[in-house]
C-alpha positions in Angstrom: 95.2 112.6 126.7 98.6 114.1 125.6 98.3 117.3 127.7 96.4 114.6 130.6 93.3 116.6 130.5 90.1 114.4 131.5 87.4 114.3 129.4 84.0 112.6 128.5 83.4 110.2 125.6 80.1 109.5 125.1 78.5 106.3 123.2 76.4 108.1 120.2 73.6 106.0 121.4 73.6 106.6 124.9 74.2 110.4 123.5 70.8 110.1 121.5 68.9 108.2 124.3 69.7 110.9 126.2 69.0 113.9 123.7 65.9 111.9 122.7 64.7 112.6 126.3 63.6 115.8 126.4 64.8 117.8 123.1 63.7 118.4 119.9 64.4 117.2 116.8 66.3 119.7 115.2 69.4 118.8 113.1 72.5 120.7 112.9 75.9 120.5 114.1 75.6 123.8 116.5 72.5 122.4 118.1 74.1 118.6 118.8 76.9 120.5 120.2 74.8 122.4 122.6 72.3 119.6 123.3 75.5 117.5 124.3 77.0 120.0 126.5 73.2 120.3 128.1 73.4 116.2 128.7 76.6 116.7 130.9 74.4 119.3 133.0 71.3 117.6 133.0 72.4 114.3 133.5 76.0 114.5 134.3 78.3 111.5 133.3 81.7 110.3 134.7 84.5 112.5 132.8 87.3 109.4 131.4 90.6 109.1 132.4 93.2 108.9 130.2 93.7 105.3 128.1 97.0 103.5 128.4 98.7 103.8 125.1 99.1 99.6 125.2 95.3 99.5 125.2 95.0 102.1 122.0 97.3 100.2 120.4 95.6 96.8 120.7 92.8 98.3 119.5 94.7 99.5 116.2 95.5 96.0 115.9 92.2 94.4 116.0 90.7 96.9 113.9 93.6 96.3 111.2 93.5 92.0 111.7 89.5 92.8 110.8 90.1 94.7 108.0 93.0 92.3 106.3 90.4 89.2 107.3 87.4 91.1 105.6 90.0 91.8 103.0 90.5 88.1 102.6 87.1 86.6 102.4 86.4 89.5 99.7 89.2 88.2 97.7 88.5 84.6 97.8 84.7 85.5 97.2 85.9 86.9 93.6 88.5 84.3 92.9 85.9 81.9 93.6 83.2 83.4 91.0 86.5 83.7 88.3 87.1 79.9 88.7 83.3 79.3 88.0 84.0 80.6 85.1 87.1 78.8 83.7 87.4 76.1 85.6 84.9 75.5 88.7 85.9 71.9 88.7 89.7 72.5 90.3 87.5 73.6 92.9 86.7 69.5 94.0 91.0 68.8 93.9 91.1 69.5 97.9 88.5 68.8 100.7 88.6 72.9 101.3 89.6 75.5 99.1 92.2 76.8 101.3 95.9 76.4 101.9 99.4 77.4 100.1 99.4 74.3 97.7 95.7 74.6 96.9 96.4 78.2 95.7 99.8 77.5 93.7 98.1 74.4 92.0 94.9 77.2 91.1 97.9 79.7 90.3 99.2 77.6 88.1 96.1 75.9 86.6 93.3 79.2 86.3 92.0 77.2 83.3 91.2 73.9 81.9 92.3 73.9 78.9 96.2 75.3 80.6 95.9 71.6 81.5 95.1 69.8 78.5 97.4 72.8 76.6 100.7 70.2 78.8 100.9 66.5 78.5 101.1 64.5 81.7 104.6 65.1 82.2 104.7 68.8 82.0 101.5 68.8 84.5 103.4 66.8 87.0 106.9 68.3 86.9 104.6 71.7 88.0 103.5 70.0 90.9 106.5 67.8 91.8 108.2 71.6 91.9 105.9 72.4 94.6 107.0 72.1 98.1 104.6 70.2 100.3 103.6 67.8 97.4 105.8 64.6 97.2 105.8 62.2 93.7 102.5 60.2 95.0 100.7 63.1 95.7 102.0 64.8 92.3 100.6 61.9 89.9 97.4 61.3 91.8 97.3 65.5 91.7 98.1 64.6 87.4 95.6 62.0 87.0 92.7 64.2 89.3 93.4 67.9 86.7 92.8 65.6 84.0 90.1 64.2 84.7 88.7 67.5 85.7 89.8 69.4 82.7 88.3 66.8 80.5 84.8 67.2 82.1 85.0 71.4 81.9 83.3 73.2 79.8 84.0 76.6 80.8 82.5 80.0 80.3 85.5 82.0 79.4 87.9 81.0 77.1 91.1 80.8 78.4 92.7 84.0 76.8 90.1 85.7 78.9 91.0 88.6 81.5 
């Protein structure tokens, strides 16, 4: 493409559909080579023209937004076996485990027993400090980890890795 030389690019299964035609078997690198160069002869495709570099580009970016969202779900896969552990309960505090105050609040609270380790005050000032959560919302928030921390039992102890 950078010297504007056409060329053909050739979907590995339509490449095997094709090989699986009328050859053999045989696996090695120089026969594919030769077995694709026989296709073009055989059963000649339409050489490609050049891609516009916009096009590449997007392409990039999709494959990159796929691998940060795979990326994502692996991470909150394992932080959501962790939490079984120490304190699946904070899981119940929101309607979906999700969002920037959902994650402080976990952040801030991994365990159940860094909840009952604060008295009520302590617990609230850390979520008055967060932005998004207003006093209401901070002692409901108070009165809900308590609750939860007192019915926890959890697996790890809270020193745990």
């Amino acid at each position: 493409e950078d010297y504007h030389i056409k060329y053909l690019k050739l979907n590995p299964l339509k490449a095997k559909k094709l090989m699986d035609n009328n050859l053999r078997h045989n696996k090695t690198d120089k026969v594919d080579a030769y077995r694709l160069a026989l296709i073009q002869f055989n059963a000649p495709q339409k050489l490609r023209a050049p891609q516009p570099k916009e096009y590449h580009e997007l392409q990039n970016a999709s494959r990159y937004y796929e691998e940060l969202t795979q990326a994502l779900i692996i991470n909150k896969n394992q932080l959501h076996r962790n939490l079984q552990s120490t304190f699946p309960q904070i899981e119940s505090i929101f309607s979906t485990s999700s969002g920037r105050v959902y994650w402080t609040i976990v952040s801030l609270f991994p365990h159940a027993q860094y909840v009952l380790n604060h008295n009520e005050n302590q617990v609230f000032q850390s979520l008055l400090a967060i932005s998004g959560i207003g006093r209401q919302r901070a002692h409901y928030l108070t009165t809900r980890l308590y609750a939860l921390a007192r019915q926890a039992y959890p697996y790890d102890n809270e020193s745990s890795i």
